[in-house]
N, C-alpha and C positions, 0 to 999 in steps of 0.2 A: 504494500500500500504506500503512494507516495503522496504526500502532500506540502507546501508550501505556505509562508507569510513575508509580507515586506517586512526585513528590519528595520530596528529605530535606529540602524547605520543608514546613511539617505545614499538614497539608490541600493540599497543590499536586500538582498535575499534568503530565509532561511529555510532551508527545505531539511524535506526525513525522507527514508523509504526503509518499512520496517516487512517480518514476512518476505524477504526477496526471492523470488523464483530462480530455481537454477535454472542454464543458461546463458546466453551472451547477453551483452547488452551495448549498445551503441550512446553514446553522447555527442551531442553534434558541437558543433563550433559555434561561439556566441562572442568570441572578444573577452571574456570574463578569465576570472581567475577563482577559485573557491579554496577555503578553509576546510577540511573534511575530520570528524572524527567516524575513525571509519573499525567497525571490528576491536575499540580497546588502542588504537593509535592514529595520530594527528599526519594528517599527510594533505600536501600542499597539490592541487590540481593548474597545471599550468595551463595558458594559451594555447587551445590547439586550430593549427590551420586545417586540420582534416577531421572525421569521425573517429575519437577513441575508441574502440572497443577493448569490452573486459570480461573475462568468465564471471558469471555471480555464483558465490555460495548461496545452499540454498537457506535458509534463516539468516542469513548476515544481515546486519543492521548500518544504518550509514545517514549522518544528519550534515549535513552541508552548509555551511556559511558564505553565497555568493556574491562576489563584491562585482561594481557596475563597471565596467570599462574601464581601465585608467590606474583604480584602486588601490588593486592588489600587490603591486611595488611597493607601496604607499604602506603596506602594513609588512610585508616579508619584506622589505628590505631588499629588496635586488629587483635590478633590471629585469621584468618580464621576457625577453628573450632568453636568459638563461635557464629556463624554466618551461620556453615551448615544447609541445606536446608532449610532458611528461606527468609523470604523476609520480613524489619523491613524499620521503618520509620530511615530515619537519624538523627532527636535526639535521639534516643535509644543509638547513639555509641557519637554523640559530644554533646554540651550543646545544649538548647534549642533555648535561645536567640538567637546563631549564624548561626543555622540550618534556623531560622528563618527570617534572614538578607538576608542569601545566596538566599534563595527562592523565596525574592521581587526582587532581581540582578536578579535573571535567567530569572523571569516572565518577568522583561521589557527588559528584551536583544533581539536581531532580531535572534539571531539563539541560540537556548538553546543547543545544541549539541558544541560548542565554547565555549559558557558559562561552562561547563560541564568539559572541557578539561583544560580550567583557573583553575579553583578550584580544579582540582587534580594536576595540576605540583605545582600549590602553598602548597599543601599538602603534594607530594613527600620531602622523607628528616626530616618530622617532626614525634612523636609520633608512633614509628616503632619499632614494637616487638622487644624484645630483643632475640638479636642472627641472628638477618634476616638485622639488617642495615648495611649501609654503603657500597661500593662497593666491597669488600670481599662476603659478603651477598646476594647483588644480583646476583652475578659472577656464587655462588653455587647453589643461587635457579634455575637460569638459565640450569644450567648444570644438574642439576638434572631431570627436567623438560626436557629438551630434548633427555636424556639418556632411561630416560625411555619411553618416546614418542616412540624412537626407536627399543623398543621394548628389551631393556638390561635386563638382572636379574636384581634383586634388590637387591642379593649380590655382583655382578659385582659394580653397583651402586655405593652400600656402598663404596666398593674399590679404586675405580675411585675417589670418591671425598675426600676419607681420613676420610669416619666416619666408626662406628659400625653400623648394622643395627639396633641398639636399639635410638641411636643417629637417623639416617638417618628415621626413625620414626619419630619421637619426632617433628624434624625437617619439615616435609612432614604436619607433622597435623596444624603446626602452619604458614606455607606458601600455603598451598592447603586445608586444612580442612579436608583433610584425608590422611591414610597410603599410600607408595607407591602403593603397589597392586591395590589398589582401583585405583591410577591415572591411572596405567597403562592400565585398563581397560576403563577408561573415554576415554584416548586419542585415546587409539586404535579404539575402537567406531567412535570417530568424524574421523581418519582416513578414517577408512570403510568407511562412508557415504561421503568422497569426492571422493572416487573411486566408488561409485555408481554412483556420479552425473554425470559419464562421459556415462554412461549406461551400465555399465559390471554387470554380471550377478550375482547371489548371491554367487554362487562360485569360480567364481572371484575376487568378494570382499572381499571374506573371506578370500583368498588366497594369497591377494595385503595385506592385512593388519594384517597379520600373527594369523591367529584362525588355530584350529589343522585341521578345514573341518567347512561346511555349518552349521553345526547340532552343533558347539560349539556358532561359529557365530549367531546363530537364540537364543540359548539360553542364550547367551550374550544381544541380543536386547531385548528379554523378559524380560531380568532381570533388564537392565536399563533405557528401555522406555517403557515399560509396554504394549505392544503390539508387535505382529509380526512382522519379518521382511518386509513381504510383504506389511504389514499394513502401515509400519512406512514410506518408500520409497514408496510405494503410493500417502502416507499423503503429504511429503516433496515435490513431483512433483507438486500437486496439488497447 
């Protein structure tokens, strides 16, 4: 059973999925970064440009802390690209011992999804790439992030926010884990599939969410969920 609420982190997300069916599982590409206490350990879900998939145990439990685009450096402390598509224990990015502490705190907390949310405002502020802090930083990653969501060039972009696109790169890889282009592709993606969920058609979707036609849109899902459109929105209903 999976379910969600906004945290009172702005922009974050806290989700559960408890009862997990064995089987694979796919997670698609969203720009984000999550916090996981997954099975009894804290492990950090990086950026991915493509569909992770993972075997699930069957009863494993897993509560998620997801932060909004931009975020997640912001609280682990490292550039988002060192961190694409993987999924690492969280001593790999803080010390041992401490990773260590936090994990007996969250075990005995009544709601690990609170517990999860504590330990990142306490982390917001600290240990934050250079060039992405302070509210300057967020103001732009923000804006970047929704410019291109909206579907902007990525020369407009650059203009818009007063960089070069060599900057507005640089920038992109160390706040999202990859180039503009690449997000712009992410978001549009997760756009589509919420104009799907209302049940409009494939080329509706494609056309809500600005693809050139069906046939860009399908080979956009192919390339970043690794199955068909029909397959994927299928999958997702199910």
């Amino acid at each position: 059973m999976y379910s969600e609420r906004p945290s009172r982190l702005r922009g974050a997300v806290v989700w559960s999925q408890s009862e997990v069916p064995a089987g694979e599982a796919r997670v698609l590409p969203d720009g984000c970064m999550d916090l996981l206490w997954w099975d009894g350990a804290l492990v950090v879900a990086g950026p991915d440009t493509r569909a992770h998939l993972f075997s699930r145990r069957p009863g494993a439990r897993m509560t998620g802390l997801r932060f909004p685009p931009g975020t997640g450096p912001l609280v682990f402390g490292v550039r988002a690209h060192e961190l694409r598509d993987q999924r690492a224990p969280l001593e790999a990015v803080w010390p041992e011992r401490a990773v260590r502490l936090l994990a007996e705190q969250i075990a005995e907390a009544p709601d690990p999804g609170r517990a999860l949310e504590s330990l990142a405002a306490g982390r917001l502020g600290e240990g934050q790439p250079e060039g992405w802090n302070g509210p300057e930083g967020r103001a732009l990653t923000g804006a970047v992030a929704e410019l291109l969501g909206s579907g902007r060039a990525v020369g407009e972009v650059a203009v818009a926010v007063g960089l070069s696109e060599r900057q507005l790169h640089r920038r992109c890889m160390d706040a999202f884990g990859y180039g503009p282009k690449t997000l712009t592709r992410v978001l549009r993606l997760q756009q589509a599939l919420l104009s799907a969920a209302g049940g409009a058609t494939l080329a509706e979707v494609a056309s809500a969410a600005g693809y050139a036609d069906q046939a860009h849109f399908s080979r956009e899902v192919r390339a970043l969920a690794g199955v068909t459109a029909t397959e994927l929105l299928a999958g997702r209903s199910a």
